[in-house]
KEDO-367029 format. One line per 4 residues: number of its first residue (from 1); their letters; for each residue x, y, z of C-alpha. Coordinates in Angstrom, 3 decimals, decimal comma. Layout:
BEGIN
NUM = a = X:Y:Z  ...
***
This chain:
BEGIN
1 = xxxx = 137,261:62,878:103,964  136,082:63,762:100,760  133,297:65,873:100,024  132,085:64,336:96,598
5 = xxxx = 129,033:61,967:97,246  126,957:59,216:94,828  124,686:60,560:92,557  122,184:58,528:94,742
9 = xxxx = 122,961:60,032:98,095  122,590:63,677:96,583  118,825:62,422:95,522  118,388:60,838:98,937
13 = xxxx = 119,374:64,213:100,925  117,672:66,629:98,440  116,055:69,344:100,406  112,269:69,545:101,150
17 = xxxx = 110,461:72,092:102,845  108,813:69,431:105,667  112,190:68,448:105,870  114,356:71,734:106,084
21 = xxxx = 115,313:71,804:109,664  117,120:68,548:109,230  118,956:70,100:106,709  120,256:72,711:108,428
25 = xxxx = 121,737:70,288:111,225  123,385:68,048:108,588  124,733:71,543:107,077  126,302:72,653:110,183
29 = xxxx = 127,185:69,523:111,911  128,154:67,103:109,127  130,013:69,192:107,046  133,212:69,414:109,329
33 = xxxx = 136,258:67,619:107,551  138,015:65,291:109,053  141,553:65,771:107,886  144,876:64,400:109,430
37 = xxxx = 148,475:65,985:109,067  152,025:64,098:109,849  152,969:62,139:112,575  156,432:62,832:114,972
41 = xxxx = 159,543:62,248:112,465  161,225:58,823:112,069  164,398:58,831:112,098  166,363:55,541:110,368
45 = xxxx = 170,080:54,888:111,582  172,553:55,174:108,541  175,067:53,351:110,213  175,341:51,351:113,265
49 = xxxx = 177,407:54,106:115,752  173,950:55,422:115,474  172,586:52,555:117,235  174,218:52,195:120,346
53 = xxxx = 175,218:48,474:121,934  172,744:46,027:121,344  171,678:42,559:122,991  175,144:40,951:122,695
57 = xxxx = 176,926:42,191:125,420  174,222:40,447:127,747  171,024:41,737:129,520  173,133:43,650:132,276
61 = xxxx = 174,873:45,403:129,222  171,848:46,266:127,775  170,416:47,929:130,696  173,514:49,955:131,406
65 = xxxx = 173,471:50,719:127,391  169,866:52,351:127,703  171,260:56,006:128,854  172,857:56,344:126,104
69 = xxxx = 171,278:54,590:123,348  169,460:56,072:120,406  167,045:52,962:120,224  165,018:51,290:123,156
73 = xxxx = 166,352:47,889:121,662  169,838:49,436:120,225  171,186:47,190:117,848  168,024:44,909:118,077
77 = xxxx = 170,361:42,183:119,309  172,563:41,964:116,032  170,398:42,217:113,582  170,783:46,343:112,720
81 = xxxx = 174,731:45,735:111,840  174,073:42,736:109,698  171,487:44,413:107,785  173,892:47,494:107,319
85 = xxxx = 176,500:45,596:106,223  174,126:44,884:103,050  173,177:48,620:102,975  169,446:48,023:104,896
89 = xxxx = 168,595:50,198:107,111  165,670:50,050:109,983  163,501:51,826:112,461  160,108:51,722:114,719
93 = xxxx = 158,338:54,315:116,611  155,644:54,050:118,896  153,716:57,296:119,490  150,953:57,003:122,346
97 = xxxx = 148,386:60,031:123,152  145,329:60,278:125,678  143,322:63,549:125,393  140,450:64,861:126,994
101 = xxxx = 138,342:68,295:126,711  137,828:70,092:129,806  135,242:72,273:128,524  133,133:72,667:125,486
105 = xxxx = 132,790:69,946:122,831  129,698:67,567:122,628  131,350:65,119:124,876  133,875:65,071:127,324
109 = xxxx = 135,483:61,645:127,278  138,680:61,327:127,415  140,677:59,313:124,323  143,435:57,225:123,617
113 = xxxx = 144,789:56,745:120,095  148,309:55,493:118,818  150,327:54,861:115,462  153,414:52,543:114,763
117 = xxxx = 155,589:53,886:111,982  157,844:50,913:110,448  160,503:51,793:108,312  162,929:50,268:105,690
121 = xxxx = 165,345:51,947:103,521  168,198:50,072:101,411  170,765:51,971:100,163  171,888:51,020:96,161
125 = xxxx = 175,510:52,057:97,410  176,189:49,819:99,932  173,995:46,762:98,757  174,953:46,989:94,988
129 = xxxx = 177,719:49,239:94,557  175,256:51,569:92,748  175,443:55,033:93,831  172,917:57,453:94,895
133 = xxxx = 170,320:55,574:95,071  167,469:54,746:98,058  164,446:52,721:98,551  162,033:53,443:101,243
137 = xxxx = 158,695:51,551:102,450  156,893:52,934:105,587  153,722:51,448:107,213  152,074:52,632:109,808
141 = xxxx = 149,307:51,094:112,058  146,814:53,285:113,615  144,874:52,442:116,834  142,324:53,789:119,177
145 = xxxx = 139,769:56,901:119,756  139,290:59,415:117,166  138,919:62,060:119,835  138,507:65,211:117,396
149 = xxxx = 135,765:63,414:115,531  133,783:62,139:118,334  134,200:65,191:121,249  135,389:68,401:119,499
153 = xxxx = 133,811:68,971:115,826  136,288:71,068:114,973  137,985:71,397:111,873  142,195:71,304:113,009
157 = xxxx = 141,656:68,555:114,672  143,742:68,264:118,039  146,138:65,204:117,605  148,013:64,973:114,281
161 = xxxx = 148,075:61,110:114,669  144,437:59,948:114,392  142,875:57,957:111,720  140,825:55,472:110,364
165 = xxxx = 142,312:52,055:112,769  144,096:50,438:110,055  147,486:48,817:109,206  148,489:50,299:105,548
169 = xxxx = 151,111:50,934:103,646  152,063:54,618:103,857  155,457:55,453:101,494  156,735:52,908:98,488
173 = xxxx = 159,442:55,135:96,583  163,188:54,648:94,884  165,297:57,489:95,045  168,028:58,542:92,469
177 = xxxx = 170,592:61,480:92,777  172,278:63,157:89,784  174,806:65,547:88,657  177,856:66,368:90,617
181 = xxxx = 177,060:67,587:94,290  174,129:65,381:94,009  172,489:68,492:92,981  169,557:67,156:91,619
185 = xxxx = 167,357:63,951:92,860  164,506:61,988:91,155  161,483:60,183:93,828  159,373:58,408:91,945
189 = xxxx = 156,702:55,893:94,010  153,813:56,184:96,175  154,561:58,874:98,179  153,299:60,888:101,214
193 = xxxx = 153,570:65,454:100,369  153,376:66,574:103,792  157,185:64,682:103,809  158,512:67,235:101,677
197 = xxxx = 156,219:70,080:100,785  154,399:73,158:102,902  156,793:71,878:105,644  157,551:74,028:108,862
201 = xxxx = 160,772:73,114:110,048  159,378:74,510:113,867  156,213:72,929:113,351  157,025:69,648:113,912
205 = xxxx = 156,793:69,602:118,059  153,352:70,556:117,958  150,288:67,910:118,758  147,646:69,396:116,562
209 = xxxx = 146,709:68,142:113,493  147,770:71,631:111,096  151,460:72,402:112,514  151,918:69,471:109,578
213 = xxxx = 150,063:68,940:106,472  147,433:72,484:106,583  144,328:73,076:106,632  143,442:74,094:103,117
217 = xxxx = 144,781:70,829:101,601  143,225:69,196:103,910  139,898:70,440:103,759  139,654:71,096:99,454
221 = xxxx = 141,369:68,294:98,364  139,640:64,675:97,851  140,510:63,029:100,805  142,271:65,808:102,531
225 = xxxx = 145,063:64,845:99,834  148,590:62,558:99,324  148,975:63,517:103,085  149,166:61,233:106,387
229 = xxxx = 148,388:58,555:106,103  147,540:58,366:102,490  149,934:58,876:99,701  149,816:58,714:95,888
233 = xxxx = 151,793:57,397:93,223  153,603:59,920:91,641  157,255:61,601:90,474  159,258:64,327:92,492
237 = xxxx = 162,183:66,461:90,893  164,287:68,650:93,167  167,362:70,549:91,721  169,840:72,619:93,963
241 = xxxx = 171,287:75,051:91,175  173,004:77,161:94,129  173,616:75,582:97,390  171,010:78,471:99,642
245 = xxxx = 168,260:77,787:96,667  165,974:74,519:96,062  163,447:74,352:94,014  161,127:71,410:94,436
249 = xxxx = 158,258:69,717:91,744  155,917:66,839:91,962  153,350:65,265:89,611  150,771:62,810:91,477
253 = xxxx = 147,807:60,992:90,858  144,752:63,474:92,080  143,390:61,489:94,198  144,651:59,113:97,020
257 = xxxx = 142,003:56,912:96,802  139,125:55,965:94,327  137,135:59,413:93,258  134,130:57,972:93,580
261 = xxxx = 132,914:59,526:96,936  133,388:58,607:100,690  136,048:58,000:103,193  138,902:57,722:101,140
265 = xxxx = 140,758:55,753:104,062  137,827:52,941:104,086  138,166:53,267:100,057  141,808:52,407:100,263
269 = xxxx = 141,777:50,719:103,974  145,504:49,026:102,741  146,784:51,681:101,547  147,771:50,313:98,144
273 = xxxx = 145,699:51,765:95,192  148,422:52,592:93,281  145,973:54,391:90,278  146,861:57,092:87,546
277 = xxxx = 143,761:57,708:86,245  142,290:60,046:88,887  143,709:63,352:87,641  146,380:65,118:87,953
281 = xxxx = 147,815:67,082:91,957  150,856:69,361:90,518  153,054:71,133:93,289  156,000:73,131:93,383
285 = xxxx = 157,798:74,993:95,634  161,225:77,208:96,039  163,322:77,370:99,005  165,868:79,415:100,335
289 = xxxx = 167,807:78,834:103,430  170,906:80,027:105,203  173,110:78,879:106,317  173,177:76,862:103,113
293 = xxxx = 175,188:73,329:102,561  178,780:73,397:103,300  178,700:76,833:104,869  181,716:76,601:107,633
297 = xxxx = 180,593:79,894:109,587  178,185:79,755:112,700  174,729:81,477:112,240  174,773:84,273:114,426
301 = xxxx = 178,523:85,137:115,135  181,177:87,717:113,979  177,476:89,686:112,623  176,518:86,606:110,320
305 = xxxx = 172,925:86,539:110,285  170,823:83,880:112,536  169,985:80,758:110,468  166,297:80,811:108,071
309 = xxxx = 164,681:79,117:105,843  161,892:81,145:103,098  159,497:79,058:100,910  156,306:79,613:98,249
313 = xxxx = 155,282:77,558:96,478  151,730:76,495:94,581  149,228:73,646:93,948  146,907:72,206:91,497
317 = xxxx = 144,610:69,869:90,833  142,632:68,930:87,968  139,591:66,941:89,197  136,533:68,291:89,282
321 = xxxx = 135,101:69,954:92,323  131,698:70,616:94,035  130,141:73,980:94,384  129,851:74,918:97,681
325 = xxxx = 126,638:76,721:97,772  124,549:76,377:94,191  123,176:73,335:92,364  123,523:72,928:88,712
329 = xxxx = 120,629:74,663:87,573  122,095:77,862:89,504  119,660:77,737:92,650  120,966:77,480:96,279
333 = xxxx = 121,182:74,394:97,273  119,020:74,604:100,381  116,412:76,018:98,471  113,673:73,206:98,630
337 = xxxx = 113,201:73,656:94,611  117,009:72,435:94,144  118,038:69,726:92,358  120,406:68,728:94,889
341 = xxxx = 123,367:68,170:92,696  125,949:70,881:93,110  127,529:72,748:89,980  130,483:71,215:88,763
345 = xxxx = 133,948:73,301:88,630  136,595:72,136:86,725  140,248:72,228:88,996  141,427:73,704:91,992
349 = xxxx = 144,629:75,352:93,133  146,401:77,126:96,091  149,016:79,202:96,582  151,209:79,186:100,060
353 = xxxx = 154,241:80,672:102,229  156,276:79,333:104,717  159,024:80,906:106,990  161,728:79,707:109,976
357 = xxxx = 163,569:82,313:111,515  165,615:81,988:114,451  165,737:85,344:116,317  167,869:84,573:119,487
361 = xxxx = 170,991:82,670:120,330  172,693:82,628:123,088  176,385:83,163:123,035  178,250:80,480:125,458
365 = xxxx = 175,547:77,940:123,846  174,121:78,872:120,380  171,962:75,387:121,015  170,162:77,579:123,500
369 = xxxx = 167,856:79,660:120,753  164,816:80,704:119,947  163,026:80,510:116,653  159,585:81,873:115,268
373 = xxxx = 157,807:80,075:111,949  154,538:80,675:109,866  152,865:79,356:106,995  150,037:80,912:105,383
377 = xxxx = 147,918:79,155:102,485  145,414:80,998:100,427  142,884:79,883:97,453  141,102:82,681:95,161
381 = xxxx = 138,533:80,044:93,872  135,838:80,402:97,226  133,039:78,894:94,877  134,176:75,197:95,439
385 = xxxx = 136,046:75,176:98,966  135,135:74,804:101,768  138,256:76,402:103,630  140,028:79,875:101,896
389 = xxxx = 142,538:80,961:104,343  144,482:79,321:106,922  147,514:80,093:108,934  149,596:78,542:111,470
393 = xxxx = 152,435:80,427:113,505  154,260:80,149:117,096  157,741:80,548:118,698  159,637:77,560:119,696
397 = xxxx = 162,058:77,998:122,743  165,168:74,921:122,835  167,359:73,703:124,964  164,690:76,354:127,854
401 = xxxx = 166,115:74,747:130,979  169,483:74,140:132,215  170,873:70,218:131,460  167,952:69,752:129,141
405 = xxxx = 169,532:70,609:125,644  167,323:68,340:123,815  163,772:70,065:125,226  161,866:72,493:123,503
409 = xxxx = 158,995:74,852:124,880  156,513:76,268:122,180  153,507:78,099:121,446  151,606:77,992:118,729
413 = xxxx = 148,106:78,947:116,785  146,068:78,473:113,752  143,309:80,373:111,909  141,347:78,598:109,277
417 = xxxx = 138,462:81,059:107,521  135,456:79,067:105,714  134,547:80,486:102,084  132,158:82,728:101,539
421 = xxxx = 130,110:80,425:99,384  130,137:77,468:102,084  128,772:80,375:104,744  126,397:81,460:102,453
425 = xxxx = 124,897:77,847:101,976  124,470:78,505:105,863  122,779:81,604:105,212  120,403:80,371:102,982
429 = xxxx = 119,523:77,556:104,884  118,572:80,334:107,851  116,658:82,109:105,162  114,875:79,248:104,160
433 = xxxx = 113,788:77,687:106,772  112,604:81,207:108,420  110,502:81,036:105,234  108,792:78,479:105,737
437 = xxxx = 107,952:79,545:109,390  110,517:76,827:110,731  112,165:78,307:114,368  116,338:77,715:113,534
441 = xxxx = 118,836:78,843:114,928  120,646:81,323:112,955  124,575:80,356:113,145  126,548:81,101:109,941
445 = xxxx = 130,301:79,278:110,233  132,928:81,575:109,565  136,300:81,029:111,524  138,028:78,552:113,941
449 = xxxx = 140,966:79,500:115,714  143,493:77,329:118,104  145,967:78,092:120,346  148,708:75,648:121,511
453 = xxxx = 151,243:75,338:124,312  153,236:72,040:124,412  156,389:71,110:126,231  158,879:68,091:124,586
457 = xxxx = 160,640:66,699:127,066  163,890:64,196:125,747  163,772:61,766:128,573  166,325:59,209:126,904
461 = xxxx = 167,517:59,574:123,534  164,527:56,882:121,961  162,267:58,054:124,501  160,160:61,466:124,552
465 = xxxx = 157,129:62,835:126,886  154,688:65,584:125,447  152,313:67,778:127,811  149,954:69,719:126,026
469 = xxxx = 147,265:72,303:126,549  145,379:73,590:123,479  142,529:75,879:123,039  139,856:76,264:120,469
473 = xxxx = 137,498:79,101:119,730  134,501:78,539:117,555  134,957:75,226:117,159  134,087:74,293:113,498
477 = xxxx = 133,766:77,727:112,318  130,499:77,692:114,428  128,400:74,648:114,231  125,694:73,280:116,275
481 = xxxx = 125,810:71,002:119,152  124,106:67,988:118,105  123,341:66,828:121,830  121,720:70,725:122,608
485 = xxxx = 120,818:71,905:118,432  120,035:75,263:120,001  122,929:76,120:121,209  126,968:76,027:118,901
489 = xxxx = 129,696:73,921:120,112  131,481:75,649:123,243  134,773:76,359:123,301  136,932:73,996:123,787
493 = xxxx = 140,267:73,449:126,461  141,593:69,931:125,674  144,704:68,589:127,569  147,064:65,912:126,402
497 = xxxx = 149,846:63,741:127,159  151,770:61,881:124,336  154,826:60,104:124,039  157,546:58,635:121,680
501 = xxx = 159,112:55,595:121,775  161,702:54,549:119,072  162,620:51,039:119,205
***
């Protein structure tokens, strides 16, 4: 959600003295983001062994094939194999969640949400004898509750699926690789970051909203970001001058929607604003990881090292941004004298971390490991965001019980601090409201943390089930219960249940 409004809407909510306690609920109420992050992975067959038997062998063959299938539908009845043999590739997923809060929040109904992912990709190779080359077009179609929005407040926001109900166009990109050991690739299209950049390669079994695209992003940037389930047009270099060493670029339009103010999912609803004229959002990021392409040698044995993967990496964008506690005359802007309209800054950047590391691996069955990750994200410029430190970290246990190899146990938390010029906005509110001999209640946001525990269970190969317990302290950084405004949001214990169906 962005955090730019009309010129008009700053008049209409420009702070008066009869008005002030008003204020202060909109300030610590209305001011948590929503923000999304990236959905369970979607994987598209590259060839039809992938696929498993299909619907020719008869119904009775299809059952039987189910066990070992990769797809619910396998070879969708013929049509997979004679779309491969003109280099097309295909692939649905059905993800469906119900969470409720136990304690805390401002409700406790439990919610259902859901997104279909649709995938195509056409490879030049096959199809036109061209090679190196891919096209990709995702759409997704979200449905349901927005449970984080409506019961929690907080800002990372429990289920990294919800959004605006919609069917839209997520990813529109051609693909080109060059030089020899396709060492070097071109993207160029509309295209999604939290696909390629800030990525946790551990991260991805997690429920909540910030094991994918983080909270930073999500919070500073117009509309949370290029992100799930937005995207912007854009280019993407990555070159591979060693094989343990990538180093990864992107130029993007700065905004995935109109820059206007508002939703920017109900400003592009479709999903296709395809503009260039809404800044610039410049990333880049270096990678190292071992074992690197080609290695031969096991991680872990005859005293190799277990396997890793090291990134940093920056942002930038050039838009303009709002201060987040002084108008543009220089006074606060919930002094009653303000003008309402927040200073103008000019850009915004970021810079970030990420880390893998597997730490344990068992001999007789290295698929049996264990593996810690973290990603921490930091922004210098407090004056015109709203969120200036987050971090996410956990362990992730596979292949934990005997004859499950595909499950994986994890744990997992995140931190996200709120500037010092957003809590000071909340300060002054207390300050002037107390002036004016207005009782408030005197809460000043500061942090939310979350902690996660979440157990993926591979019942078939197209078929997964999720548990999940999270827990949230402060929720929102500390913001007021709008059913009980003397009292902050409780803490929060929400259980879930998801699961993944790919057709």
């Amino acid at each position: 959600m962005k955090r730019r409004g009309s010129e008009e809407t700053r008049r209409r909510t420009r702070p008066r003295r009869r008005y002030v306690t008003l204020v202060c609920a909109l300030i610590f109420v209305a001011e948590v983001p929503v923000v999304y992050a990236a959905p369970p992975p979607l994987s598209v067959p590259v060839s039809t062994t992938e696929q498993g038997p299909g619907g020719r062998q008869g119904f009775s063959g299809y059952l039987s094939s189910l066990e070992r299938s990769n797809y619910l539908f396998g070879d969708l009845f013929g049509l997979r194999s004679a779309l491969a043999k003109i280099g097309v590739s295909i692939a649905f997923q059905e993800t469906s969640e119900v969470l409720a809060n136990v304690t805390g929040g401002t409700r406790t109904q439990p919610g259902y949400d859901g997104l279909t992912q649709m995938i195509l990709q056409l490879d030049t190779q096959r199809a036109l004898g061209w090679y190196g080359g891919l096209f990709n077009v995702s759409a997704l179609q979200l449905h349901g509750y927005n449970f984080s929005a409506n019961n929690l407040l907080s800002l990372q926001t429990s289920s990294g699926i919800t959004g605006d109900p919609a069917t839209r166009l997520w990813e529109l990109w051609y693909q080109q690789k060059f030089l020899p050991e396709d060492r070097m690739d071109i993207r160029i299209g509309q295209q999604s970051l939290d696909q390629e950049f800030m990525t946790n390669l551990n991260g991805i079994y997690f429920m909540n909203t910030m094991f994918g695209w983080p909270m930073v992003p999500s919070a500073d940037l117009p509309g949370g970001g290029p992100a799930y389930p937005l995207s912007a047009l854009g280019a993407r270099l990555r070159y591979r001058p060693i094989n343990s060493v990538t180093a990864l670029f992107g130029v993007y339009n700065g905004s995935p929607a109109s820059t206007t103010g508002g939703d920017s999912q109900l400003l592009n609803p479709s999903g296709t604003y395809f503009g260039l004229r809404d800044g610039v959002m410049a990333i880049f990021e270096l990678q190292y990881a071992y074992p690197s392409l080609g290695m031969m040698e096991e991680p872990g044995s005859s005293g190799l090292p277990l396997g890793h993967t090291y990134k940093i990496g920056f942002w930038y964008n050039s838009l303009s941004f709002d201060d987040q506690r002084y108008d543009n005359t220089g006074l606060s802007l919930a002094d009653p004298n303000s003008t309402g309209m927040p200073r103008k800054h000019s850009g915004d950047f970021s810079i970030y971390a990420v880390a893998d590391q597997m730490v344990w691996a068992q001999s007789t069955n290295p698929a049996r490991s264990v593996s810690v990750f973290g990603r921490v994200l930091w922004t210098p410029q407090a004056d015109r965001n709203q969120i200036d430190f987050s971090v996410n970290a956990g362990v992730v246990y596979h292949n934990p019980l005997p004859n499950r190899p595909d499950d994986v146990l994890a744990l997992g938390m995140g931190y996200a601090h709120v500037s010092g010029f957003a809590s000071g906005l909340d300060a002054d509110t207390i300050s002037f409201n107390q002036a004016a001999g207005t009782p408030v209640n005197g809460l000043v946001r500061q942090s939310e943390t979350y902690l996660e525990l979440t157990y993926l269970a591979q019942v078939r190969p197209w078929w997964q089930i999720q548990p999940d317990l999270q827990f949230v302290f402060n929720p929102g950084g500390g913001v007021l219960n709008p059913n009980n405004p003397t009292q902050a949001v409780g803490n929060e214990l929400v259980v879930g249940m998801r699961t993944n169906i790919l057709f």
